[in-house]
Structure formats: C-alpha cells, structure tokens
C-alpha distance (Angstrom), angle and dihedral (degrees) to the residues before:
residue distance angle dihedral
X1 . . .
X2 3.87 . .
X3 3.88 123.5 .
X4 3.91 117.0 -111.6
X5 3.99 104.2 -131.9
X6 3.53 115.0 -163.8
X7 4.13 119.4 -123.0
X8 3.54 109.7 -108.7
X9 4.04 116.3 -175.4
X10 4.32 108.0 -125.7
X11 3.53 116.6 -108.3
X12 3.76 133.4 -13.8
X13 4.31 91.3 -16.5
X14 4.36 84.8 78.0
X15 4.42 80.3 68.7
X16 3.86 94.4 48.5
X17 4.47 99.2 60.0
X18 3.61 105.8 99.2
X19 3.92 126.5 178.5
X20 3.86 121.9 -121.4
X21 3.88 123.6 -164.6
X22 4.03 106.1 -160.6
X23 3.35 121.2 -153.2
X24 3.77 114.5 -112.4
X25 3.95 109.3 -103.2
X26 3.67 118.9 -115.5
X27 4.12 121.3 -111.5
X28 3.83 83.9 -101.0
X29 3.59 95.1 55.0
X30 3.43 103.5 49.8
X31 4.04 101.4 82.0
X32 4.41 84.7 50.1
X33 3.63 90.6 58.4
X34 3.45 100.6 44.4
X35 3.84 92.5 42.8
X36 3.78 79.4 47.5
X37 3.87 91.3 53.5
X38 3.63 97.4 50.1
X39 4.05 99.9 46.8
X40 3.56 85.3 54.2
X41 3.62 91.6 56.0
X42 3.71 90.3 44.0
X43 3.48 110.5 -94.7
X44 3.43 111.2 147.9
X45 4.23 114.6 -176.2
X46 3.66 141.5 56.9
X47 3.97 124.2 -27.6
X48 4.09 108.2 -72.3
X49 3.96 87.9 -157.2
X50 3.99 109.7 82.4
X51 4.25 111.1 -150.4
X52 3.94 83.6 -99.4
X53 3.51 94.1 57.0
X54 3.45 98.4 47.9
X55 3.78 92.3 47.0
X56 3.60 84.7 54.5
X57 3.58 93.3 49.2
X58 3.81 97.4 49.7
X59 3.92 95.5 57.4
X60 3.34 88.2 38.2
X61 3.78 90.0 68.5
X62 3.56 111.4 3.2
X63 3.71 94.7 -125.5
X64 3.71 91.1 -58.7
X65 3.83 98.0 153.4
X66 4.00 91.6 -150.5
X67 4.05 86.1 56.9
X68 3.94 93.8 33.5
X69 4.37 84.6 60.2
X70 3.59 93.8 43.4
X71 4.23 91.7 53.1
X72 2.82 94.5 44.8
X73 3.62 108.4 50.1
C-alpha cells in the first residue's frame, strides 16, 4: 500500500497559507455574487440564474460559498 505524503510548499511560501472561514451569504446576496463570479470570468449579458434557480440554490446550500460554486456551476 503506498504512503500518502502531504504537499508542503519549499522554503519560506509553507509560513505564508492561512485559513479563511467566510461567512455564509445571505438569500439576498446570492444573485450579486454569482453575477459577480461570472463578469469576472467574462460574461457579459443578463443573469443566467432564473429567481427559481437561485431559490433552489440558496437552500440548497445555505449560503455556504463552497456549495453556492458547486450549484451553480
């Protein structure tokens, strides 16, 4: 069975990873910050995410922004 090493980064860039816990985003907030996510991916346009969908999406997740990327992609 092989070993499982964990990744280390060389050098002095192993002291500069730090850990973030976002808060979860708020019903309201939800279609900003995926309109926010496409635009900076280049979408230019209308909303892809109908009221239903994001609806969907929210209790789906619960604002979790891991979940929210994962629904909506």
């Amino acid at each position: 069975m092989a070993s499982v090493r964990p990744f280390v980064l060389p050098g002095p860039a192993q002291n500069r990873l730090q850990a973030v816990t976002l808060p979860a985003l708020s019903g309201n907030e939800l279609s900003s910050y995926l309109m926010h996510r496409l635009i900076g991916v280049g979408f230019q346009g209308e909303t892809l995410f109908l009221e239903k969908d994001l609806k969907q999406i929210y209790q789906q997740s619960m604002g979790n922004l891991n979940l929210v990327n994962q629904l909506a992609h």
